[in-house]
C-alpha positions as CSV (number, residue, x, y, z in Angstrom):
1,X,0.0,0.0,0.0
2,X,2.7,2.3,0.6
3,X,4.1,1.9,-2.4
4,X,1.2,2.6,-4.3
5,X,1.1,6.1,-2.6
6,X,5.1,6.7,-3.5
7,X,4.5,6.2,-7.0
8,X,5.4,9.4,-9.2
9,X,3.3,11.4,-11.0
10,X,4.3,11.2,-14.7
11,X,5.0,14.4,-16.2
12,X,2.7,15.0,-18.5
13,X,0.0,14.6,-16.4
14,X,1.5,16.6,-13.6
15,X,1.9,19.5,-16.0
16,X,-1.9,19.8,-16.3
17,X,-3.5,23.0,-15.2
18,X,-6.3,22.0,-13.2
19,X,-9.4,24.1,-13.9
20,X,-10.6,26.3,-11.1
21,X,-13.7,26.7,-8.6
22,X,-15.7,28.9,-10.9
23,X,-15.0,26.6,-14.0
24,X,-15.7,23.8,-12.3
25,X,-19.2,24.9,-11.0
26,X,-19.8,26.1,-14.0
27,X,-19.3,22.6,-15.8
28,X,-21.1,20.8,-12.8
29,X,-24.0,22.9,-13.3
30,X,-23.2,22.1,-17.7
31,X,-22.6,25.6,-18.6
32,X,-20.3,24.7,-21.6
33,X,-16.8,26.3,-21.2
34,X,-13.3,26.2,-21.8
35,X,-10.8,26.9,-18.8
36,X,-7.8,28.3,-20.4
37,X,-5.6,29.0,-17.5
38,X,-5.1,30.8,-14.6
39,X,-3.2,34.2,-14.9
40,X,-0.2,35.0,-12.8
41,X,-2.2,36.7,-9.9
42,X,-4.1,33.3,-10.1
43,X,-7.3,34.8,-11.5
44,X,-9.4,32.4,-13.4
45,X,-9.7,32.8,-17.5
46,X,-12.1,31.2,-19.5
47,X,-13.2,30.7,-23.1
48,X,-17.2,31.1,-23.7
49,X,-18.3,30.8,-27.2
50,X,-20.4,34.0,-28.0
51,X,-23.8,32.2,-28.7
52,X,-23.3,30.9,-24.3
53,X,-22.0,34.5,-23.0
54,X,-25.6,35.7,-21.8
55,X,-26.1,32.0,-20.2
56,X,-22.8,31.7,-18.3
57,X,-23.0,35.5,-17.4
58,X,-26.6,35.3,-15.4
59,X,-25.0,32.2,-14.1
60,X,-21.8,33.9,-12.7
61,X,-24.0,36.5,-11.6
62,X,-26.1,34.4,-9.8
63,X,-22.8,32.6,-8.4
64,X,-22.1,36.4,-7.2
65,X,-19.8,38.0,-9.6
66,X,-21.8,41.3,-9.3
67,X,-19.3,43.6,-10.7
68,X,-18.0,43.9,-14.0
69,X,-14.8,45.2,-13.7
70,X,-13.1,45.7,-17.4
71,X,-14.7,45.3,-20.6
72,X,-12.7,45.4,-23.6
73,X,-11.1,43.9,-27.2
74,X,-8.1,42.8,-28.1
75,X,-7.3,42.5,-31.4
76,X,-4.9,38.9,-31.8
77,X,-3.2,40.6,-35.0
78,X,-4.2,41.0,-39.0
79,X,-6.5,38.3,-40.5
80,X,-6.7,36.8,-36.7
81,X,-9.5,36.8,-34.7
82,X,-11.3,39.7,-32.4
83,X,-11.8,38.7,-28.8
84,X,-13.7,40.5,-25.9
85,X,-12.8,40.2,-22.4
86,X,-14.8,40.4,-19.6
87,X,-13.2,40.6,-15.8
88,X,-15.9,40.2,-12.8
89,X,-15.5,40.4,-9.1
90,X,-17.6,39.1,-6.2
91,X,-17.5,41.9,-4.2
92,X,-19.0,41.5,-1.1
93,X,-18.5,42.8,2.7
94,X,-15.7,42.1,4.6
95,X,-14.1,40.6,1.9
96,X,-10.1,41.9,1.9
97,X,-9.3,40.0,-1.6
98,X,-12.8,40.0,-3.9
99,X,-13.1,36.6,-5.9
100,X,-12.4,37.7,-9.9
101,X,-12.6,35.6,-12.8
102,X,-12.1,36.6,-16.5
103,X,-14.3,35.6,-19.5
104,X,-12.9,35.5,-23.4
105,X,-15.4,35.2,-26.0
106,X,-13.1,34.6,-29.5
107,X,-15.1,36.3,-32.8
108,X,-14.5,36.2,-35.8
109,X,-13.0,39.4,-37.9
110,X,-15.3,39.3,-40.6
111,X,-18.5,39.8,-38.5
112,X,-18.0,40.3,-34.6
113,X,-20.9,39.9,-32.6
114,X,-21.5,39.5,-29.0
115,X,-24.5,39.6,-27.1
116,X,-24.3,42.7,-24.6
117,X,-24.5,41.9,-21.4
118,X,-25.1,45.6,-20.3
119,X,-28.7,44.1,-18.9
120,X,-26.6,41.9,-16.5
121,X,-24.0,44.6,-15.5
122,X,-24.6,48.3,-16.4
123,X,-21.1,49.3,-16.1
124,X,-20.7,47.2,-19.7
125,X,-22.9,50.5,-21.3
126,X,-19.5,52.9,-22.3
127,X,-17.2,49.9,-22.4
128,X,-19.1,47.8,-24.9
129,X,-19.2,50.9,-26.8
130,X,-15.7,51.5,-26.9
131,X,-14.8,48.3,-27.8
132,X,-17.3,48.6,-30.5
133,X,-16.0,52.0,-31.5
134,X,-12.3,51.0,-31.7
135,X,-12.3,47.2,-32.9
136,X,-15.6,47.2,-34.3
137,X,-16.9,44.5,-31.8
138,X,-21.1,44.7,-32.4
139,X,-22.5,44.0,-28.9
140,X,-26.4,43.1,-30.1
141,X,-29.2,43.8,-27.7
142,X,-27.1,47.2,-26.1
143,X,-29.1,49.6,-25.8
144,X,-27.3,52.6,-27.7
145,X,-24.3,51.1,-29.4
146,X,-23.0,53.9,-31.1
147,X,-19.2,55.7,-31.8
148,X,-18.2,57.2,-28.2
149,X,-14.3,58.3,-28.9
150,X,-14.7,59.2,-32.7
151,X,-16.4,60.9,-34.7
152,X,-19.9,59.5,-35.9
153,X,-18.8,59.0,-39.4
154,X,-15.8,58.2,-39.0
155,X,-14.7,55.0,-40.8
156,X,-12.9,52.1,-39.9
157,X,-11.7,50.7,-36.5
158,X,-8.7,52.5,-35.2
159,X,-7.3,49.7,-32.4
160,X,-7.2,46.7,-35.3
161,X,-3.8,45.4,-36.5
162,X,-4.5,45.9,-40.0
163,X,-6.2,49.4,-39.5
164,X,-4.6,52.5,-41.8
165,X,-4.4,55.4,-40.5
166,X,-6.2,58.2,-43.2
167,X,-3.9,61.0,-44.1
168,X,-6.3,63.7,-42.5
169,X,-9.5,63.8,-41.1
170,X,-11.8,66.4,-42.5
171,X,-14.3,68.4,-39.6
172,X,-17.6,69.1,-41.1
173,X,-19.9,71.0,-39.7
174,X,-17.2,72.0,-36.5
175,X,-18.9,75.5,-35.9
């Protein structure tokens, strides 16, 4: 018996990231997910595809991640894909570190949509709109998704890889 407790570990399966608390409820209670790793403050990231976001967020909500910290996009470089990030914390009383956990939903260049989540967490209103007005992110169901750092007509997405930069930008209508 004692030597069945002395046996090594073999590497490969020692090198395994074990998912965290979150992820694990999460696929306990079959919220499809991917756990991607943790981060080096040892804050949970996962991968939700875009069509589970509004599932898996009313679930972390209800789990009490009642803060949405960050929103925003990263762009993975030209002819890669979009992704928006989402960090949450539990904040609660008397709590000296809040639980955090961070959600990546991976889109597509071509046509980036996300659900918003702005009706789970209002703080997403002006960050889902600046991820939409500098990588072109489309956040369907927000309430007033519009430019909020450039102007209205200008065109393009000025945060993409492959974005070039126009020569000048003509004012119209400045006074």
């Amino acid at each position: 018996m004692a030597e069945e407790e002395s046996k090594p570990v073999p590497a490969a399966e020692a090198a395994l990231v074990q998912p965290g608390k979150v992820s694990q409820w999460l696929a306990e209670n079959g919220f499809f997910h991917e756990f991607l790793e943790l981060d080096a403050n040892g804050v949970e990231i996962i991968k939700v595809p875009a069509n589970f976001l509004l599932p898996i967020s009313t679930a972390l909500y209800a789990y009490g991640f009642n803060y949405l910290q960050f929103q925003g996009g990263i762009d993975l470089g030209a002819g890669e894909e979009l992704v928006s990030v989402y960090h949450l914390l539990k904040v609660s009383d008397n709590a000296d570190r809040p639980e955090e956990i961070r959600v990546k939903v991976f889109l597509p260049r071509e046509n980036p949509s996300v659900p918003s989540v702005y009706w789970i967490w209002k703080t997403a209103d002006w960050q889902e709109r600046e991820s939409y007005d500098m990588y072109g992110i489309i956040y369907e169901g927000h309430p007033n998704l519009k430019r909020i750092l450039m102007p209205e007509d200008w065109v393009g997405w000025p945060l993409r890889k492959d974005y070039i930069s126009p020569d000048f930008y003509e004012l119209q209508n400045a006074y």
